[in-house]
C-alpha positions in Angstrom: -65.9 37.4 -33.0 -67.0 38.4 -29.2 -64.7 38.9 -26.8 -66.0 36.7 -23.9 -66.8 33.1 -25.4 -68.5 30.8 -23.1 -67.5 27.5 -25.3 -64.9 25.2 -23.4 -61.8 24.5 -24.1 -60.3 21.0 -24.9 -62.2 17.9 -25.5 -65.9 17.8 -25.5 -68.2 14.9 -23.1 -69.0 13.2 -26.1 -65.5 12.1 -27.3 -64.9 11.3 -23.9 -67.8 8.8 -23.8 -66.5 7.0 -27.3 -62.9 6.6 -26.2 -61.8 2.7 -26.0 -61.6 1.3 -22.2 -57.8 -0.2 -21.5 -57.8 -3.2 -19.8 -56.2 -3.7 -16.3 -53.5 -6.4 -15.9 -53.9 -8.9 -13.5 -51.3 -9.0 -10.8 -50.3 -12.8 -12.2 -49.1 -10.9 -15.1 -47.3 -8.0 -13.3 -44.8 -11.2 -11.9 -44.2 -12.7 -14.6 -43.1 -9.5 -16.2 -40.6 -8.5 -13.1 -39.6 -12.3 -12.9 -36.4 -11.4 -15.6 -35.0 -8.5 -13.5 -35.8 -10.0 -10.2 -33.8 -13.3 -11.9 -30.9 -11.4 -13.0 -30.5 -8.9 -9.9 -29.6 -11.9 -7.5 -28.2 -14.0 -10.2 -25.3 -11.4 -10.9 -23.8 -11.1 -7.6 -23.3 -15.1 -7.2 -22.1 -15.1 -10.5 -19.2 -12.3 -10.1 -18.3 -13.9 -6.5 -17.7 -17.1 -8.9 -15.9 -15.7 -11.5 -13.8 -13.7 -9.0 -12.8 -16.6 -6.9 -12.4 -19.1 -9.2 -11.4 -17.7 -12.6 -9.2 -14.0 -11.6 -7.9 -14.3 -8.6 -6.0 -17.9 -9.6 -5.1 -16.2 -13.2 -3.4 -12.9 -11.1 -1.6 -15.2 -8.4 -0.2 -17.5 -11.0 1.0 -14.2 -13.5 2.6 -13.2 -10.0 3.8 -16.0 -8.6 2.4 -16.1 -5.7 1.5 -20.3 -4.5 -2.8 -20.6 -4.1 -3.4 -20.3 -0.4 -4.8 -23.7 -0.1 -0.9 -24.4 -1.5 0.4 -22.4 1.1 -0.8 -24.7 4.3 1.0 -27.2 3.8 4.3 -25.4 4.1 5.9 -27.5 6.4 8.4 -25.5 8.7 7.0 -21.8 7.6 3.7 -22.7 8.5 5.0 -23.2 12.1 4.5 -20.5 14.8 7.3 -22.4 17.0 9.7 -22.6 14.2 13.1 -21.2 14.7 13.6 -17.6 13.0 16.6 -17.1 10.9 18.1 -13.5 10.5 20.1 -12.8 7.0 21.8 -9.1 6.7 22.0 -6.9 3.4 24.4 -4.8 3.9 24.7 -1.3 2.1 22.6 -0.4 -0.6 23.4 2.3 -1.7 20.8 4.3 -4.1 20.5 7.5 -6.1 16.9 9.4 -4.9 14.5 9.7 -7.5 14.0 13.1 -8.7 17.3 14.7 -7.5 19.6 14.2 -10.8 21.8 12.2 -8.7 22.8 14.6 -6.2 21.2 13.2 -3.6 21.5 8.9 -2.4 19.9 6.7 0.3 22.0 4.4 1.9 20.0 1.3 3.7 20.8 -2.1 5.2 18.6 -4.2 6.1 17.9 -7.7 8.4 15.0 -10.1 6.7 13.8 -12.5 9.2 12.5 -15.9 7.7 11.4 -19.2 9.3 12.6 -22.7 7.6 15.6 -25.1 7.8 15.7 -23.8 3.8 16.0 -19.7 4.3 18.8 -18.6 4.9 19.8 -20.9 2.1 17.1 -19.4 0.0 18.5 -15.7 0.7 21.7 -16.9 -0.7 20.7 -17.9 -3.8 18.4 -15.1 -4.8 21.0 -12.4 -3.1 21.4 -10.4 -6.2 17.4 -10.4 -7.2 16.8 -9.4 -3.9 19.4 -6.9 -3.9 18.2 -5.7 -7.2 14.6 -5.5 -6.3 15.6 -3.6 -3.2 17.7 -1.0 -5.2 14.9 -1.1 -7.7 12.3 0.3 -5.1 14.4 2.4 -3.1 15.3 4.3 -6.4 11.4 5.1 -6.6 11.5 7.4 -3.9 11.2 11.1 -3.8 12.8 13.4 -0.9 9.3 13.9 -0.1 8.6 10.2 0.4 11.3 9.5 2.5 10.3 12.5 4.0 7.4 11.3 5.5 6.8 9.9 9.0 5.7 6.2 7.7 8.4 6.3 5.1 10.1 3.5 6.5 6.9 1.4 7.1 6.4 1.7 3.4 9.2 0.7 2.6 9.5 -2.0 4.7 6.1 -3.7 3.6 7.4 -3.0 -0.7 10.1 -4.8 0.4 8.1 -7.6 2.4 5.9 -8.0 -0.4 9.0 -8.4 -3.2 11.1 -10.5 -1.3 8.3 -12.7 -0.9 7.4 -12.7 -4.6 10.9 -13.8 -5.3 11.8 -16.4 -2.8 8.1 -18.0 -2.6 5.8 -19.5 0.0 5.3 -16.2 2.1 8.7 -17.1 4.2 9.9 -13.7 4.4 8.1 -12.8 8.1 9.8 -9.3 8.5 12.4 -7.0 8.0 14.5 -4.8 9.9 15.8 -1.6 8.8 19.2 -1.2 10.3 20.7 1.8 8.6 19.0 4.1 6.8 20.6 7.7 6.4 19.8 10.3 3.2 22.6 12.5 2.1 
């Protein structure tokens, strides 16, 4: 064998010359072979809007409780900006912090404002779910989360939210921490 061959390497012009030509696609066919995915990318997000609004949403307020908003407007009284606002007190509650093996206790009371001839009525009723959803929440808390400079925002909206889960219809408009001291 020499040292230098002068032969090339790879395929040879003649099997070039013998190889089958592919045809070229027409654009017409390139469409209709996107048309699937170009169907399904802007099918998909009118179909989860659909199923969001109109199958889960309904499913999760009714497992909670909570009244359809389309319910909700015709509330009468609550509905009504000019309606007169009703003040009920809870008075001293009175809960063990979380984490502190009872050694430490938070002791709130609180106003909840509410519109409707209905509400204070309402609060009366539900008193000891109320008071048992309050205690249930404020028990939750660490030092370090009453610690906090919103710590009383947050708890004021957790207790917003469950009071209105419990007495219905969104009446609950705010609440007012009166005392709130951690020994």
């Amino acid at each position: 064998m020499p040292a230098t061959r002068t032969e090339p390497f790879g395929p040879q012009p003649e099997a070039e010359a013998t190889e089958t030509a592919v045809p070229v696609s027409t654009p017409a066919l390139d469409f209709k072979a996107w048309l699937p995915l170009l169907v399904t990318i802007l099918a998909m997000p009118v179909l989860a809007y659909a199923v969001t609004a109109w199958v889960l949403v309904p499913r999760i307020q009714r497992g909670l409780g909570i009244a359809p908003a389309a319910a909700q407007s015709g509330m009468g009284a609550a509905s009504n900006p000019n309606a007169k606002t009703v003040t009920v007190p809870l008075d001293k509650l009175l809960v063990n912090v979380a984490g502190t093996m009872g050694s430490r206790y938070v002791l709130v009371s609180l106003s909840v404002a509410g519109v409707g001839s209905d509400f204070q009525q309402k609060m009366q009723d539900h008193d000891a779910a109320l008071r048992d959803r309050a205690c249930g929440i404020l028990a939750a808390k660490t030092l370090s989360d009453l610690g906090q400079a919103d710590a009383r925002n947050v708890i004021r909206n957790e207790l917003l939210t469950a009071f209105n889960n419990i007495l219905g219809n969104d009446c609950v408009k705010d609440i007012y921490l009166t005392e709130f001291a951690i020994q």
